[in-house]
C-alpha positions in Angstrom: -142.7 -3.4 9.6 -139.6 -1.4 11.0 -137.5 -4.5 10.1 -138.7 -3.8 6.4 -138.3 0.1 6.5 -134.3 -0.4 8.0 -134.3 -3.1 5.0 -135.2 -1.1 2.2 -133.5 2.0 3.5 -130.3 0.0 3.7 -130.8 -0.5 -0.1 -131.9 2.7 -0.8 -128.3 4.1 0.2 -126.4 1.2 -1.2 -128.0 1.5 -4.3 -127.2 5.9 -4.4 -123.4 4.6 -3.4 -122.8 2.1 -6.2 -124.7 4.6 -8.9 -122.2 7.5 -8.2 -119.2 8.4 -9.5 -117.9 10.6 -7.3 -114.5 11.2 -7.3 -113.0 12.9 -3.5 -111.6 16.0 -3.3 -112.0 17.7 -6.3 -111.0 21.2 -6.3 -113.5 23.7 -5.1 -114.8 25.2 -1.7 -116.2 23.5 1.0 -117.6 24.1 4.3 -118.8 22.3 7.6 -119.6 21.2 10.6 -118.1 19.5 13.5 -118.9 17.7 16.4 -116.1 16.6 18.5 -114.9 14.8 22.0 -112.4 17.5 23.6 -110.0 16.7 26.1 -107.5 18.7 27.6 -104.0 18.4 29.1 -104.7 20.2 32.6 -102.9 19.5 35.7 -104.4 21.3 38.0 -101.3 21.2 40.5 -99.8 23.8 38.0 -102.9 26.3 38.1 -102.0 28.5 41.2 -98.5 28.3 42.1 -95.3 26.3 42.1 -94.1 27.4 45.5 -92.5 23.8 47.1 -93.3 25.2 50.6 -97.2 24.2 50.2 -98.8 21.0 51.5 -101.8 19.1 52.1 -102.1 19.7 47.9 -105.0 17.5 47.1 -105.9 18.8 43.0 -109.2 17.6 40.7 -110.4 18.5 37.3 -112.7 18.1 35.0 -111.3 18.3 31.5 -113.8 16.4 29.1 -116.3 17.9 27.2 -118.2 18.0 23.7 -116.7 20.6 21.6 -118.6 22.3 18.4 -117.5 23.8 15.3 -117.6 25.0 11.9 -114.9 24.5 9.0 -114.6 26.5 5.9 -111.8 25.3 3.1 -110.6 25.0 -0.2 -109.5 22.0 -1.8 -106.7 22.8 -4.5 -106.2 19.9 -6.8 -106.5 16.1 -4.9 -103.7 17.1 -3.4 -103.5 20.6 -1.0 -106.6 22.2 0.9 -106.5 25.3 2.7 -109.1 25.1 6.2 -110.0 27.1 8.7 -112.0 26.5 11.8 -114.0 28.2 14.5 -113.8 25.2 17.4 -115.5 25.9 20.8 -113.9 23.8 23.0 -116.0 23.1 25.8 -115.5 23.9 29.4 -113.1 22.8 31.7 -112.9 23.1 35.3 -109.9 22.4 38.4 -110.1 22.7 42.1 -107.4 22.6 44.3 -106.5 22.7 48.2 -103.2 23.3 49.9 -102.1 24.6 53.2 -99.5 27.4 53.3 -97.6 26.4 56.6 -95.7 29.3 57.5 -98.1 32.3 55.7 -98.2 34.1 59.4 -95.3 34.9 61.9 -97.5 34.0 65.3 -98.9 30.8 66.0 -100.8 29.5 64.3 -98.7 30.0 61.2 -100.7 28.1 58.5 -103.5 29.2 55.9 -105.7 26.9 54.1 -106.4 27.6 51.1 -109.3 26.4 48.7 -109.1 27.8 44.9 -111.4 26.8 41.8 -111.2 28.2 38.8 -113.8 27.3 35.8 -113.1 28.0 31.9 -114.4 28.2 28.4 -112.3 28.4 25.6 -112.9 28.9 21.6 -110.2 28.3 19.0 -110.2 30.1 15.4 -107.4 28.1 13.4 -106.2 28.1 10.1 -104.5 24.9 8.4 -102.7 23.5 5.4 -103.9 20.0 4.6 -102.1 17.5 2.9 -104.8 15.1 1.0 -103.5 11.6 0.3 -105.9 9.8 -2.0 -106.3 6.4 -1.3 -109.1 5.3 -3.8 -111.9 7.2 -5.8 -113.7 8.1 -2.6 -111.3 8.5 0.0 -108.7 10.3 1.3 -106.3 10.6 4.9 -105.2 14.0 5.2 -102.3 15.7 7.3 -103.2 18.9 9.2 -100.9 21.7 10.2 -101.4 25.2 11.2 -102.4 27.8 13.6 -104.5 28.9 16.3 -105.5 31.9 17.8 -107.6 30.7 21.6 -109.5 32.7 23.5 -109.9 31.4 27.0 -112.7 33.3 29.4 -112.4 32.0 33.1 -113.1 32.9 36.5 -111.9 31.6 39.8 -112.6 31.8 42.9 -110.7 31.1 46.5 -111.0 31.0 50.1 -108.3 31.0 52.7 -108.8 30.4 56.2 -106.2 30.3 59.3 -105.0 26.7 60.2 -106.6 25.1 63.2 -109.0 28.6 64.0 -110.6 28.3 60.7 -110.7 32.1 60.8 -111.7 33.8 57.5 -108.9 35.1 56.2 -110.0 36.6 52.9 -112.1 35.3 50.2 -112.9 36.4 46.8 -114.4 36.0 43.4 -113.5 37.5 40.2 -112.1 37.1 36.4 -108.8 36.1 35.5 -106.0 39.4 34.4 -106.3 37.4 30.6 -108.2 35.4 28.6 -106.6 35.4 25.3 -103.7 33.1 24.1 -100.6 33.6 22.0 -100.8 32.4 18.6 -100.4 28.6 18.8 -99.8 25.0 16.5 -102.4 22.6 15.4 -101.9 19.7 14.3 -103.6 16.3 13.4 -104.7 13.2 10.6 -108.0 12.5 9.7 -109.6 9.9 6.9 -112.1 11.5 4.8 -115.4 9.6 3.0 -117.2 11.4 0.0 -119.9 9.2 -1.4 -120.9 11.6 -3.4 -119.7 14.8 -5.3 -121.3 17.1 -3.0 -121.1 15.4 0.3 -118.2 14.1 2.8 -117.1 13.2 6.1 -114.3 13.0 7.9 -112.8 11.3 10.8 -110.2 13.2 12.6 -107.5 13.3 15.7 -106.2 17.2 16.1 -104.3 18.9 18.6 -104.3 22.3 19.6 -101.0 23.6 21.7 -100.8 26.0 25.0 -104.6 27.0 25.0 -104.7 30.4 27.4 -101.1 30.7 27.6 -100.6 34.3 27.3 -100.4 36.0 31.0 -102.7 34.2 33.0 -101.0 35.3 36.1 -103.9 33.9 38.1 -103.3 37.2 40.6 -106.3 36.4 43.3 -104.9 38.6 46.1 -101.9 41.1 46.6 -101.2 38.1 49.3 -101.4 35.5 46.6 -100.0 37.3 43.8 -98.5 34.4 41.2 -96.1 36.6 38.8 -95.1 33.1 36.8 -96.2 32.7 33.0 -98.3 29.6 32.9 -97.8 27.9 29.8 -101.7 26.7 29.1 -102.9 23.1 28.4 -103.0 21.1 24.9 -106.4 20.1 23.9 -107.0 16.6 22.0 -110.1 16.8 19.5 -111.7 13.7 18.1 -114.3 14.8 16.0 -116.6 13.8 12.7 -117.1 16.6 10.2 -119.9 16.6 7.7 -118.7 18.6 4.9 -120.3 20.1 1.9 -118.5 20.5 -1.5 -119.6 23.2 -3.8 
């Protein structure tokens, strides 16, 4: 019986297929949503501090997650559509511990230090799209824009005295900044619209230097890290379902 349903479903869609005459990307407005695979770019050596005095560095994170959006464009002609996005990007998390040999003048001298730090981040972008048609029904397109990220994190550390394992400090808090400069996107896609009203697209994007305005990562007057960190790409492979109105 379920054979026979998946059989005459089949048909059922094969038959709406070959009946239309949809033609992709005519002009008009559009708007959608996405579901994506988000990975991003993190090293988590560069998190805290670049000081080449530290050892014993042993760095994790976690990087992967789904990521969720909606899109809202214009199509202008077969040729040029205008897009923009509201992306979250998942969470991301890196933990990482080092030993600061010579943090104390007496014996002993080192602190060990163990630091976390855990993120979300959301990304509004706005894109030009160059459509290329390649048949009545499909299209590849060439992204490139803007994004503006917002990155809210929190980190937390611990630091105890080499060999005593005294407490040294330990805290908890939010991170001095959680929202980017404005950054480039960037990415190709192929686009299926079996019908007028309906499409989907496949799509790699890249957003650049996600949180990369002043996250100073200041945990302590002790551990105060003055540096600009540059934030982390993030790569998006994601389907849209789009509808065309």
């Amino acid at each position: 019986m379920t054979q026979r349903i998946v059989a005459w479903t089949a048909i059922g869609v094969l038959g709406l297929l070959g009946s239309t005459s949809a033609v992709a990307l005519e002009s008009g407005f559009y708007i959608g949503a996405m579901g994506a695979q988000a990975k991003g770019d993190i090293d988590a050596n560069d998190l805290f501090t670049d000081d080449p005095t530290l050892t014993n560095r042993v760095a994790t994170v976690d990087d992967t997650d789904t990521a969720i959006g909606l899109v809202l464009g214009g199509q202008f002609g077969r040729w040029v559509a205008v897009e923009t996005q509201i992306i979250n990007l998942g969470k991301y998390s890196a933990n990482t511990t080092f030993t600061d040999p010579f943090y104390f003048t007496t014996s002993p001298r080192g602190v060990n230090v163990q630091y976390r730090e855990t993120g979300e981040a959301v990304s509004v972008t706005l894109s030009g799209i160059l459509t290329i048609p390649i048949g009545e029904q499909v299209a590849i397109g060439l992204r490139g824009g803007f994004a503006v990220n917002v990155v809210e994190s929190t980190y937390a550390i611990v630091a105890r005295r080499a060999n005593s394992n005294t407490l040294v400090f330990q805290e908890e808090d939010d991170n001095d900044a959680e929202t980017s400069d404005l950054t480039a996107t960037f990415g190709i896609g192929i686009e299926w619209d079996p019908t007028r009203h309906f499409g989907m697209r496949l799509e790699y994007q890249r957003i650049n230097d996600v949180g990369s305005e002043d996250d100073d990562y200041d945990v302590d007057d002790e551990f105060d890290d003055e540096q600009e960190h540059g934030g982390f790409d993030v790569d998006l492979i994601s389907l849209n379902l789009i509808g065309r109105f």
